[in-house]
C-alpha positions, 0 to 999 in steps of 0.5 A: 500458555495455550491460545486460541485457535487461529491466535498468533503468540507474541514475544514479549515486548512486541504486542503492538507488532502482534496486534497489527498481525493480527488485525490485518489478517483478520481485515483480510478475512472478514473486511473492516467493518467486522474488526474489532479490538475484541476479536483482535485480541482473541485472534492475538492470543492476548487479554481483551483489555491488552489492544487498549495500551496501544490502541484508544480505540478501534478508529485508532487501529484502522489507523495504525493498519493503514499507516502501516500499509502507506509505509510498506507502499512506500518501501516497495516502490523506493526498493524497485525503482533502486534496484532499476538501471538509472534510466528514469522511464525503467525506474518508473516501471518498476514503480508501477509493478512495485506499486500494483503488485504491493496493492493487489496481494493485499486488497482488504488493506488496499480498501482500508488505505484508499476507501475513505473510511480511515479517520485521519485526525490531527496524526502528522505521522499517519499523513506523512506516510500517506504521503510517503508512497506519492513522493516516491514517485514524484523523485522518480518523474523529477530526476527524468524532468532533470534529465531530460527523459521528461517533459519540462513541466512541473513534476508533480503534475506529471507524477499524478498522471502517473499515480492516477494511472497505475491506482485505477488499474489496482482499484480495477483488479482488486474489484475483480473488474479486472482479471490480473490472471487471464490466460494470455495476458503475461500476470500482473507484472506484464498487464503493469508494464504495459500500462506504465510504458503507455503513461511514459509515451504521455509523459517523455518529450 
């Protein structure tokens, strides 16, 4: 079987998987408002009725991709803040650089997730994993507010200095406000843990 050109083959089986593939590329190249199940079926090398076994509607797709992106969110900061040492103020660091290194290398898909466009519905699985990377977070400030490393105040207002914190400077970079690259500047990763170590002198006691 040929496919077109641009169009990535799926193994049988696994066309949803494709189609998400698919689609986000195409989200990275031509942004949301072009993306069609149409062109996403072109772009996936598949009949132009196939997205429709999976997706009811393009509003359904965004979804999915979004989802998709929380989940992925979630596992990147779960898996720094793991393979930090058990200090809480570490943990939270490498959060942060997991969290704005996750965002930053994927901004068409950062936009979708944050930029409001997103019809959320009554989907009890998209807004558990929406969730999903915020919780994260809050186990972390919760295990420094149990060992003492924290303030004693309630860990979810502490974990939304943080997430607020960390998220503006991702929507500042992948608006192009701020240069994740100057020279001098040590990249993203030493911009992050700057900022980080900053919000961890507000939050330690």
């Amino acid at each position: 079987m040929t496919h077109p050109k641009g169009a990535q083959p799926y193994h049988h089986g696994d066309l949803r998987n494709a189609l998400l593939l698919a689609a986000e590329q195409l989200l990275a190249e031509q942004g949301a408002a072009s993306l069609s199940l149409r062109a996403v079926a072109k772009r996936a090398g598949v009949s132009h009725a196939a997205p429709y076994r999976h997706f009811r509607d393009r509003a359904a797709l965004l979804r999915a991709l979004a989802q998709g992106g929380f989940e992925r969110l979630a596992g990147a900061i779960e898996l720094a803040a793991g393979n930090a040492s058990q200090n809480p103020e570490q943990k939270l660091v490498e959060a942060g650089v997991a969290y704005v290194r996750q965002a930053v290398e994927r901004p068409a898909l950062t936009r979708l997730m944050f930029g409001g466009s997103v019809m959320v519905e009554d989907d009890a699985a998209y807004r558990q994993a929406s969730a999903a990377a915020f919780e994260a977070l809050l186990k972390i400030i919760g295990e420094g507010v149990a060992a003492g490393v924290f303030r004693a105040r309630d860990p979810r207002e502490l974990a939304l200095v943080a997430w607020t914190s960390m998220h503006g400077m991702t929507m500042l970079m992948t608006a192009g406000l701020l240069d994740s690259n100057a020279s001098g500047n040590g990249g993203i990763d030493d911009q992050v843990r700057s900022i980080a170590r900053n919000v961890i002198y507000g939050l330690s006691k």
